[in-house]
BATITI-147734 format. One record per residue: residue number from 0; x, y, z of N, C-alpha, C in turn. Coordinates in steps of 0.05 Angstrom, whole numbers, plus 5000, padded with zeros to 4 digits. Layout:
<atoms>
drenvex, n_east, n_north, n_up, ca_east, ca_north, ca_up, c_east, c_north, c_up
NUM, X, Y, Z, X, Y, Z, X, Y, Z
...
</atoms>
This chain:
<atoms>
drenvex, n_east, n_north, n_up, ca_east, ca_north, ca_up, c_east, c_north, c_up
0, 5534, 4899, 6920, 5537, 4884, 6944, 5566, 4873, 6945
1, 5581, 4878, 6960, 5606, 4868, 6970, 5608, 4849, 6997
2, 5632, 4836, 6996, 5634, 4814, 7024, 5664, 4827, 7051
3, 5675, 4848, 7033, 5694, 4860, 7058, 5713, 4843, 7052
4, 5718, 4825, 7038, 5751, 4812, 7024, 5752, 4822, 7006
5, 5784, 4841, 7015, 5789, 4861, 6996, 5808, 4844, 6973
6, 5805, 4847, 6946, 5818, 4839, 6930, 5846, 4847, 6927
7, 5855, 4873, 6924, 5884, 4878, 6929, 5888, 4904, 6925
8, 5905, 4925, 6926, 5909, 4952, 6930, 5916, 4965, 6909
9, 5899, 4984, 6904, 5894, 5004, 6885, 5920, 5029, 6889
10, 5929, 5045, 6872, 5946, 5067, 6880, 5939, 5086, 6866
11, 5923, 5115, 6884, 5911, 5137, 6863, 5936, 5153, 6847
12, 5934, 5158, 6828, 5946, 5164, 6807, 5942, 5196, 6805
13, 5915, 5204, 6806, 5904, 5232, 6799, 5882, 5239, 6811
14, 5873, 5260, 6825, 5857, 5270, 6835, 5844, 5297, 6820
15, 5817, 5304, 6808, 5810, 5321, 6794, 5779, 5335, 6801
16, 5776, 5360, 6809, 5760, 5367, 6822, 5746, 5380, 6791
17, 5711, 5367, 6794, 5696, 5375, 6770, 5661, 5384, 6783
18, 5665, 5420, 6784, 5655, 5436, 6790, 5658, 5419, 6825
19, 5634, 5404, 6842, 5624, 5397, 6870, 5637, 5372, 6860
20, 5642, 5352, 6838, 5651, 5324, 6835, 5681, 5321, 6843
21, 5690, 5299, 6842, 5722, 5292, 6840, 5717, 5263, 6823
22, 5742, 5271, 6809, 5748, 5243, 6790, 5775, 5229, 6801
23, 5780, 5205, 6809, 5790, 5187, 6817, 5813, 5175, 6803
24, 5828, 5172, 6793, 5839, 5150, 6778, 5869, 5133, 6794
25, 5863, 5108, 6787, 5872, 5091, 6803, 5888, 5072, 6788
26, 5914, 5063, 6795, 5926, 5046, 6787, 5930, 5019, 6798
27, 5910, 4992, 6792, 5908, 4979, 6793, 5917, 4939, 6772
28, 5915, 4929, 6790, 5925, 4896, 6783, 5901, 4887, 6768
29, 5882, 4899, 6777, 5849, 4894, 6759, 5831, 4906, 6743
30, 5851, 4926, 6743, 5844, 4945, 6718, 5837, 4931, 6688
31, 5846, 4904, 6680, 5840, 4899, 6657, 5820, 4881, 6657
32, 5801, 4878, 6683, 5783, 4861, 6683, 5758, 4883, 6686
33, 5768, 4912, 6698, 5734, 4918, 6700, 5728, 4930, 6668
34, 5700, 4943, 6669, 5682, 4951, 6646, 5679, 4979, 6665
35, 5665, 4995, 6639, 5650, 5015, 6658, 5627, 5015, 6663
36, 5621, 5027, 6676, 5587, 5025, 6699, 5595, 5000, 6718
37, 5611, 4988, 6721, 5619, 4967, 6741, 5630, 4981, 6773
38, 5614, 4966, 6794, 5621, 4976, 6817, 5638, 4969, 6837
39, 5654, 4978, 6854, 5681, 4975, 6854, 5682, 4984, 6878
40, 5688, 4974, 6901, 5696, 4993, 6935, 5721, 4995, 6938
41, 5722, 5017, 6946, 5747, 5038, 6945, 5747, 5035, 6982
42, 5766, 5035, 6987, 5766, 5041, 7025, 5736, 5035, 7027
43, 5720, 5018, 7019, 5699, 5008, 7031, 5672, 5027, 7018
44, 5684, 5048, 7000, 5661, 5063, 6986, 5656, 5057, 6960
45, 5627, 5041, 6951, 5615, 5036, 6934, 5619, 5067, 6908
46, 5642, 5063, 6888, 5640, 5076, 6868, 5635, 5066, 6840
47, 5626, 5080, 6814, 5626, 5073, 6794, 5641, 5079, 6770
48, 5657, 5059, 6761, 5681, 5068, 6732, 5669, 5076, 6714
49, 5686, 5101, 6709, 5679, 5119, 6687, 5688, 5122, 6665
50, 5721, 5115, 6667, 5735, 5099, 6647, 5753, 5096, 6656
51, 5762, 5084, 6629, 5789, 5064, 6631, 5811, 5065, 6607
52, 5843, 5066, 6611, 5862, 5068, 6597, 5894, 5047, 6607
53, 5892, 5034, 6600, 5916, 5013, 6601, 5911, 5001, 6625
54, 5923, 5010, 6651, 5923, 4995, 6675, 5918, 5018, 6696
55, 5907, 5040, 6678, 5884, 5062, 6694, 5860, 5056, 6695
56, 5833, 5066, 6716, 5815, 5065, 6716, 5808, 5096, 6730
57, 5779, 5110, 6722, 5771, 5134, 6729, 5744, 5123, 6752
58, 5739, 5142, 6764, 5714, 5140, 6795, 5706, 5156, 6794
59, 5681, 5165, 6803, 5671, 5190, 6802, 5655, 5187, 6826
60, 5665, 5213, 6853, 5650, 5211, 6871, 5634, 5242, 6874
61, 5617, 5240, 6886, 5597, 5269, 6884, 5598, 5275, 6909
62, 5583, 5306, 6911, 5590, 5316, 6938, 5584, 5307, 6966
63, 5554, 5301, 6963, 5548, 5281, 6988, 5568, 5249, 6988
64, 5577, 5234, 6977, 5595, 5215, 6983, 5624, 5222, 6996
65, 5634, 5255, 6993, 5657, 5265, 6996, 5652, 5273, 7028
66, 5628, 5284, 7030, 5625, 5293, 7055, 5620, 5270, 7075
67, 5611, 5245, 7064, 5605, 5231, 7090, 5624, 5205, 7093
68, 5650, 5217, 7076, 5670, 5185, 7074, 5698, 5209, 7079
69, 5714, 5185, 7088, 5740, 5195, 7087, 5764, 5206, 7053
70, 5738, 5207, 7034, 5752, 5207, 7008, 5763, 5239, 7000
71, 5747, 5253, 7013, 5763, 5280, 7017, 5789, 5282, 7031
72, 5795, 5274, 7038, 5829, 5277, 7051, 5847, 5252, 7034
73, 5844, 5237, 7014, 5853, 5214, 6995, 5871, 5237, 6973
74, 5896, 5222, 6976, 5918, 5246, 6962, 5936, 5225, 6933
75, 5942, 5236, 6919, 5958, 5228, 6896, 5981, 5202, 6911
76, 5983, 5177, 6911, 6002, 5162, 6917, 5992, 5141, 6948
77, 5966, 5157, 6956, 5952, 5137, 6976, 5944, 5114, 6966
78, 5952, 5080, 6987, 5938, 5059, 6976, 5911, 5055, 6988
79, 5893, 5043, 6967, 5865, 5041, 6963, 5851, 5017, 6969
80, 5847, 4998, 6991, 5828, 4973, 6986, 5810, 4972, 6971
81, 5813, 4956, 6952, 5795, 4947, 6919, 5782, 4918, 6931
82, 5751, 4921, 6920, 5740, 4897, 6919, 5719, 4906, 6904
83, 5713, 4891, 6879, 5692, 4880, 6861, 5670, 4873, 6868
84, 5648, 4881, 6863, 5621, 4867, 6874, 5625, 4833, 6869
85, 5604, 4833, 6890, 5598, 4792, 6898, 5584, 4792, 6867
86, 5586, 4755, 6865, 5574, 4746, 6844, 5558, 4727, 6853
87, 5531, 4738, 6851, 5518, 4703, 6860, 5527, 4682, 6855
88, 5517, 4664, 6887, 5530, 4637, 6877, 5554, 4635, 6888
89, 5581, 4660, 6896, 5595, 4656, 6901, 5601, 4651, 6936
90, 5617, 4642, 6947, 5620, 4638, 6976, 5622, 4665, 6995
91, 5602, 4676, 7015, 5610, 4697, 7028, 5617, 4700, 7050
92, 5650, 4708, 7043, 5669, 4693, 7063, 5671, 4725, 7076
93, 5665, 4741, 7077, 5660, 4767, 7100, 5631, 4762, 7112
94, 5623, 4780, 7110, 5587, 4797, 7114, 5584, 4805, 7096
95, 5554, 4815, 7090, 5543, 4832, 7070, 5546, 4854, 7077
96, 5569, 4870, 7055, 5570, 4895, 7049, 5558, 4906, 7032
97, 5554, 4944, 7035, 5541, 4951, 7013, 5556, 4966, 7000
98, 5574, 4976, 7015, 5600, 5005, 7003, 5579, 5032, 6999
99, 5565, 5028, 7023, 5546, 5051, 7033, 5556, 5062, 7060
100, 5574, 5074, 7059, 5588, 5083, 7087, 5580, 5102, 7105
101, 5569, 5094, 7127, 5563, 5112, 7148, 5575, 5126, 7160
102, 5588, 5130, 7174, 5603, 5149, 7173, 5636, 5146, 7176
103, 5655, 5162, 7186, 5679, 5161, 7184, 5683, 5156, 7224
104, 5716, 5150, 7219, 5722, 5146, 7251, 5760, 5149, 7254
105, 5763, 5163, 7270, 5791, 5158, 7277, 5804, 5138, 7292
106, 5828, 5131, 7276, 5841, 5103, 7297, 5859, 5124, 7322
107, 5853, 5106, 7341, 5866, 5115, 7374, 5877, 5102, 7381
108, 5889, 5077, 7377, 5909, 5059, 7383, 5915, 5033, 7357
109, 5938, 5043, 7361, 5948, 5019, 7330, 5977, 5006, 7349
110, 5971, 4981, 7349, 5994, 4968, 7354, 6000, 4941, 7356
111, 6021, 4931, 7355, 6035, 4909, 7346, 6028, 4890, 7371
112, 6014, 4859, 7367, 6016, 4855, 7391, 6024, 4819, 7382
113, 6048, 4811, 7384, 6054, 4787, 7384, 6050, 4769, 7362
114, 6053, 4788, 7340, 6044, 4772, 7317, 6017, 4777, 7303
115, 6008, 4798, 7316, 5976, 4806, 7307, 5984, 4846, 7304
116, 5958, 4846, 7298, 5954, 4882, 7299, 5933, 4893, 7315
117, 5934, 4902, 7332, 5910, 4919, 7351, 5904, 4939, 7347
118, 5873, 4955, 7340, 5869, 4980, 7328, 5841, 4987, 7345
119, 5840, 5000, 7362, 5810, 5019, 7371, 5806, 5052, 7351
120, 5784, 5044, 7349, 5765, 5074, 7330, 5750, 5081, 7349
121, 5745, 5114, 7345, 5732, 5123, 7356, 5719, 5146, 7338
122, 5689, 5137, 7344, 5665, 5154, 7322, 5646, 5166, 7336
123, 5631, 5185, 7325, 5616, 5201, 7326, 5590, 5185, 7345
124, 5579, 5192, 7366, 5557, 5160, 7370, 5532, 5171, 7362
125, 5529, 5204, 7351, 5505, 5222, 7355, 5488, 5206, 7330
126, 5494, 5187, 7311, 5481, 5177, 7288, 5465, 5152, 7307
127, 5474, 5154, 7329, 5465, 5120, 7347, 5477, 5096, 7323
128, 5494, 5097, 7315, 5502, 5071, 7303, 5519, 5053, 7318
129, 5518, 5026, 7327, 5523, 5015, 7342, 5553, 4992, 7334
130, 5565, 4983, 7351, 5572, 4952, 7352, 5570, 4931, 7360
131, 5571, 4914, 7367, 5573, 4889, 7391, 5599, 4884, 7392
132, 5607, 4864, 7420, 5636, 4854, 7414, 5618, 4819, 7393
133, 5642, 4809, 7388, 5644, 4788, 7369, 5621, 4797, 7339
134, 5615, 4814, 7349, 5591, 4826, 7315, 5611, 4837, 7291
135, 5597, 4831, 7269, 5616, 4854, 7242, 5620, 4880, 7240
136, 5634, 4884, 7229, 5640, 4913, 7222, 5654, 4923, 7203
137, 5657, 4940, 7179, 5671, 4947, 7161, 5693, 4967, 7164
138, 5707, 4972, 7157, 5729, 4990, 7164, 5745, 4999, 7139
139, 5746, 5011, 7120, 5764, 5019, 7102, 5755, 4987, 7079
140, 5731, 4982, 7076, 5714, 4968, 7068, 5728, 4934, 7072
141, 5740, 4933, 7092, 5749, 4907, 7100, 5727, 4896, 7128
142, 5720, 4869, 7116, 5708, 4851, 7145, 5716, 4853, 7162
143, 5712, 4857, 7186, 5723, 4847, 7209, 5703, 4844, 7237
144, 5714, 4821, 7253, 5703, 4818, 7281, 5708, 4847, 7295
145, 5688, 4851, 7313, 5689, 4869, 7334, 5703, 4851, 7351
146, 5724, 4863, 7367, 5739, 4841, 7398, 5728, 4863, 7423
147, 5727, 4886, 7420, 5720, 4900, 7445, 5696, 4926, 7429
148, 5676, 4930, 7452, 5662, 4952, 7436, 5648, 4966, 7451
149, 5653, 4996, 7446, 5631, 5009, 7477, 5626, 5031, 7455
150, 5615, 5049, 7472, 5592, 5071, 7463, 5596, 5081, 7438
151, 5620, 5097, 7436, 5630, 5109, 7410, 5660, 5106, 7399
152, 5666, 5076, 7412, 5694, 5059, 7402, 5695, 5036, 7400
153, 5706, 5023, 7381, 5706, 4999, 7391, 5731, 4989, 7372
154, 5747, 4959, 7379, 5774, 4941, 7373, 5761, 4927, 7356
155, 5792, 4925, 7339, 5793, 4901, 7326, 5822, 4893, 7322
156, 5826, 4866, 7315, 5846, 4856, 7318, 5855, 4842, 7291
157, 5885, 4853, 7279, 5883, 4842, 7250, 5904, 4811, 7254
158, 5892, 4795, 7228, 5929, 4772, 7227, 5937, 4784, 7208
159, 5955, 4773, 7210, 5984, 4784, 7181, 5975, 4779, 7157
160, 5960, 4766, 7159, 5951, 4766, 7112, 5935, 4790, 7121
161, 5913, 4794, 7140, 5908, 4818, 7133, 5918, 4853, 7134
162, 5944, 4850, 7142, 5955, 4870, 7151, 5973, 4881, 7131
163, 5983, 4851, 7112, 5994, 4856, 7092, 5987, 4864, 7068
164, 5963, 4855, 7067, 5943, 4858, 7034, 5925, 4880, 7041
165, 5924, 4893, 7058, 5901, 4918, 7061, 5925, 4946, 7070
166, 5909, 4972, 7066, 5923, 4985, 7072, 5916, 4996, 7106
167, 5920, 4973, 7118, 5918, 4972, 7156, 5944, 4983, 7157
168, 5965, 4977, 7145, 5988, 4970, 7150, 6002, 5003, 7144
169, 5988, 5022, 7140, 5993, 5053, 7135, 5977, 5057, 7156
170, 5960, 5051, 7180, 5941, 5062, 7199, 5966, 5078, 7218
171, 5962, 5096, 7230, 5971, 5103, 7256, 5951, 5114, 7278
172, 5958, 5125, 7294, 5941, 5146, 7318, 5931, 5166, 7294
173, 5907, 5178, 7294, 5897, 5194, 7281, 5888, 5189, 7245
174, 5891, 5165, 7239, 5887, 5155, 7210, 5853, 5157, 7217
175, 5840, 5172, 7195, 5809, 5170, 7183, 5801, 5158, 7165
176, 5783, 5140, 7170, 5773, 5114, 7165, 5743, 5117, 7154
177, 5743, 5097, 7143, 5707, 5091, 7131, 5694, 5073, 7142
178, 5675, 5076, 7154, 5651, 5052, 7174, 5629, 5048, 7165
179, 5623, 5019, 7157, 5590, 5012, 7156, 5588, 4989, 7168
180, 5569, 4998, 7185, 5557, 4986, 7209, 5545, 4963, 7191
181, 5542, 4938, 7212, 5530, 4913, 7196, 5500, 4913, 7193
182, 5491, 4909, 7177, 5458, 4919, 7163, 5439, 4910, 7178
183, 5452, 4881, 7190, 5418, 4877, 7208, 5425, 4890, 7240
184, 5441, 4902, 7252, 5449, 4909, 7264, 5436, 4936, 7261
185, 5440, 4953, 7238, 5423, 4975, 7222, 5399, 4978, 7236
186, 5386, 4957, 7224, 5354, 4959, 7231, 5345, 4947, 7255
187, 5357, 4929, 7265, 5350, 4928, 7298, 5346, 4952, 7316
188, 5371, 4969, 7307, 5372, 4989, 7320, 5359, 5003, 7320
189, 5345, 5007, 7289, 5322, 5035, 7286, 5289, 5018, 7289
190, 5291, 4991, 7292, 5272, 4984, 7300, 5271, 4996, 7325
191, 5286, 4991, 7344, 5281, 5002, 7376, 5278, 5031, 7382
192, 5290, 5043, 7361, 5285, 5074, 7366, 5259, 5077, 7353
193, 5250, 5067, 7344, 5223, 5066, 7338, 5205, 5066, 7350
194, 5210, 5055, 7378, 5191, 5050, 7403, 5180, 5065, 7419
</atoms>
């Protein structure tokens, strides 16, 4: 379980394809705090360390996680939003994440607006996964408010700590992204299609 405050930016190191797997390794500021079997969101995707060497860490993602996240197109020198699972007890200053990503989305407008960042995605709507405006949303496993939201797009709007400390700040027209829809939002929805 994650909260979408990303801890700070990972930089892949090596990419290694094992038989349908890929192994990950990442150069990180928190590399000397994780263990292995500890879980760890990558652009918002729940992975597990496999090892570890100085201020490297290894990931191991499998074929279905490759197919349904943006981690297949992730290249040697791309930065990575890192966040550590929640610790009970602690304050949850996003939403409940899971780093169970639904699907992927392209950004369609990235731009500068007065001291802020403006960004619309646009996704697939055939899964029926929804937004609201002012509702949560994940994005490259960062929190954020919905500001505008229709069928199969919807805005959000960054401030400057977050534009600085995440890798928003590499987004352009056509950047592929990772989305998980907010959980009770989830099941509202498949409650009604249920009907």
């Amino acid at each position: 379980m994650f909260t979408g405050i990303i801890e700070t930016l990972g930089t892949i190191q090596e990419i290694k394809k094992d038989q349908t797997n890929v192994n990950i390794t990442i150069n990180s500021t928190i590399t000397n705090e994780l263990k292995i079997d500890q879980s760890v969101a990558h652009n918002g995707v729940c992975l597990t360390v496999v090892a570890i060497s100085n201020n490297l860490y290894t990931v191991t993602a499998i074929d279905e996680t490759i197919n349904k996240t943006s981690l297949g197109s992730w290249e040697v020198g791309d930065s990575v939003n890192l966040e550590r699972a929640m610790k009970l007890g602690d304050r949850l200053d996003g939403h409940i994440v899971q780093g169970h990503v639904d699907q992927t989305a392209t950004c369609i407008v990235a731009k500068e607006t007065s001291g802020s960042w403006f960004y619309t995605f646009e996704y697939d709507g055939k899964p029926n996964n929804i937004t609201i405006e002012k509702g949560s949303i994940t994005v490259n496993g960062v929190s954020l408010t919905v500001v505008d939201s229709k069928n199969n797009q919807f805005s959000v709007a960054i401030i400057p700590y977050t534009y600085e400390h995440t890798n928003f700040k590499s987004f352009k027209v056509g950047t592929k992204v990772n989305l998980e829809f907010d959980m009770i939002g989830k099941y509202v929805s498949k409650l009604y299609a249920n009907k």
